[in-house]
C-alpha positions as CSV (number, residue, x, y, z in Angstrom):
1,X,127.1,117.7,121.4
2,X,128.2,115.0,119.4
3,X,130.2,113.1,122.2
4,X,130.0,109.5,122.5
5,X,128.3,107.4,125.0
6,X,131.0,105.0,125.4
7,X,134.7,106.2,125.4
8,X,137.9,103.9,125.6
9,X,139.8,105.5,128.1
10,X,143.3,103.0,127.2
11,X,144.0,101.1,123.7
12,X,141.9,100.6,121.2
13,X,138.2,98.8,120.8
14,X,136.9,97.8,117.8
15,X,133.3,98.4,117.2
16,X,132.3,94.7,117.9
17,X,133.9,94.5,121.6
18,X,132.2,98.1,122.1
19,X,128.9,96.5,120.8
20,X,129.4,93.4,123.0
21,X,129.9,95.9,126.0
22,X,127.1,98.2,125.7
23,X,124.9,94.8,125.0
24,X,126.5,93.6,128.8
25,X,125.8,96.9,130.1
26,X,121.9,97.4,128.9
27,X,121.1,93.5,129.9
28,X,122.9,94.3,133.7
29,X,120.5,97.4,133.8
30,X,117.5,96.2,132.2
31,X,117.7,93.1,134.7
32,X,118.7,95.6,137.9
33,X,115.3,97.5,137.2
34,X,112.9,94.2,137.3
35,X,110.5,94.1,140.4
36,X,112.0,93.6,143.3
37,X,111.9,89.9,144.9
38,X,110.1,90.0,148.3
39,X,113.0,89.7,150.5
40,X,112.4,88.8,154.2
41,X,112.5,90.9,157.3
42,X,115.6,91.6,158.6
43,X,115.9,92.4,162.6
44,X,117.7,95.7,163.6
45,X,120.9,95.3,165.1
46,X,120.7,97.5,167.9
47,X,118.5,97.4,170.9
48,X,115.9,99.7,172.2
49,X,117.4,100.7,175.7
50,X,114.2,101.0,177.4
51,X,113.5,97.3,176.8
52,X,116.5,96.4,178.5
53,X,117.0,95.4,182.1
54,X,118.1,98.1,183.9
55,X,121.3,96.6,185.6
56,X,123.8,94.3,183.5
57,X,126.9,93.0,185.4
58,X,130.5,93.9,184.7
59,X,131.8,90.5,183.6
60,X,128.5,90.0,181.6
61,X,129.1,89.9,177.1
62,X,125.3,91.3,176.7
Protein backbone atom coordinates (compact mmCIF):
# COMPACT_ATOMS: atom_id res chain seq x y z
CA UNK A 1 0.00 0.00 0.00
CA UNK A 2 2.66 2.31 -0.35
CA UNK A 3 1.86 3.48 -4.05
CA UNK A 4 2.05 6.92 -4.99
CA UNK A 5 -0.63 9.45 -5.64
CA UNK A 6 1.01 10.91 -8.60
CA UNK A 7 2.91 8.67 -11.12
CA UNK A 8 4.86 9.90 -14.30
CA UNK A 9 3.70 7.74 -16.81
CA UNK A 10 6.73 9.10 -19.60
CA UNK A 11 10.29 10.73 -18.60
CA UNK A 12 11.20 11.92 -15.59
CA UNK A 13 9.80 14.68 -12.99
CA UNK A 14 11.69 16.15 -10.47
CA UNK A 15 9.99 16.69 -7.18
CA UNK A 16 9.44 20.48 -7.80
CA UNK A 17 7.39 20.09 -11.23
CA UNK A 18 5.42 17.17 -9.30
CA UNK A 19 4.91 19.74 -6.42
CA UNK A 20 3.86 22.51 -8.84
CA UNK A 21 1.30 19.91 -10.34
CA UNK A 22 -0.31 18.49 -7.42
CA UNK A 23 -0.47 22.48 -6.20
CA UNK A 24 -2.45 23.01 -9.96
CA UNK A 25 -4.40 20.06 -9.31
CA UNK A 26 -5.80 20.76 -5.48
CA UNK A 27 -6.39 24.74 -6.45
CA UNK A 28 -8.56 23.38 -9.88
CA UNK A 29 -10.47 21.15 -7.26
CA UNK A 30 -10.67 23.18 -4.37
CA UNK A 31 -12.09 26.03 -6.76
CA UNK A 32 -14.58 23.27 -8.77
CA UNK A 33 -16.16 22.50 -5.22
CA UNK A 34 -17.14 26.41 -4.28
CA UNK A 35 -20.94 27.18 -4.26
CA UNK A 36 -22.33 27.14 -7.25
CA UNK A 37 -23.17 30.68 -9.04
CA UNK A 38 -26.88 31.04 -9.59
CA UNK A 39 -27.05 30.43 -13.19
CA UNK A 40 -30.19 31.43 -15.14
CA UNK A 41 -32.96 29.32 -16.50
CA UNK A 42 -32.47 27.71 -19.51
CA UNK A 43 -35.68 26.80 -21.86
CA UNK A 44 -35.95 23.03 -22.96
CA UNK A 45 -35.30 22.49 -26.44
CA UNK A 46 -38.10 20.39 -27.37
CA UNK A 47 -41.74 21.07 -27.43
CA UNK A 48 -44.57 19.64 -25.68
CA UNK A 49 -46.76 18.17 -28.63
CA UNK A 50 -49.97 18.76 -26.99
CA UNK A 51 -49.25 22.51 -27.07
CA UNK A 52 -48.84 22.42 -30.64
CA UNK A 53 -51.31 23.21 -33.38
CA UNK A 54 -52.59 20.26 -34.57
CA UNK A 55 -51.89 20.71 -38.39
CA UNK A 56 -48.43 22.25 -39.73
CA UNK A 57 -48.04 22.53 -43.56
CA UNK A 58 -45.58 20.58 -45.65
CA UNK A 59 -43.36 23.42 -46.87
CA UNK A 60 -43.53 24.95 -43.27
CA UNK A 61 -39.57 24.92 -41.15
CA UNK A 62 -41.63 24.77 -37.61
Amino acid sequence: MNSPDIRVEKGHAEPEEVAALTAILLARASAHTAAPTPTATRRARWRRLEREPGFRAPHSWR
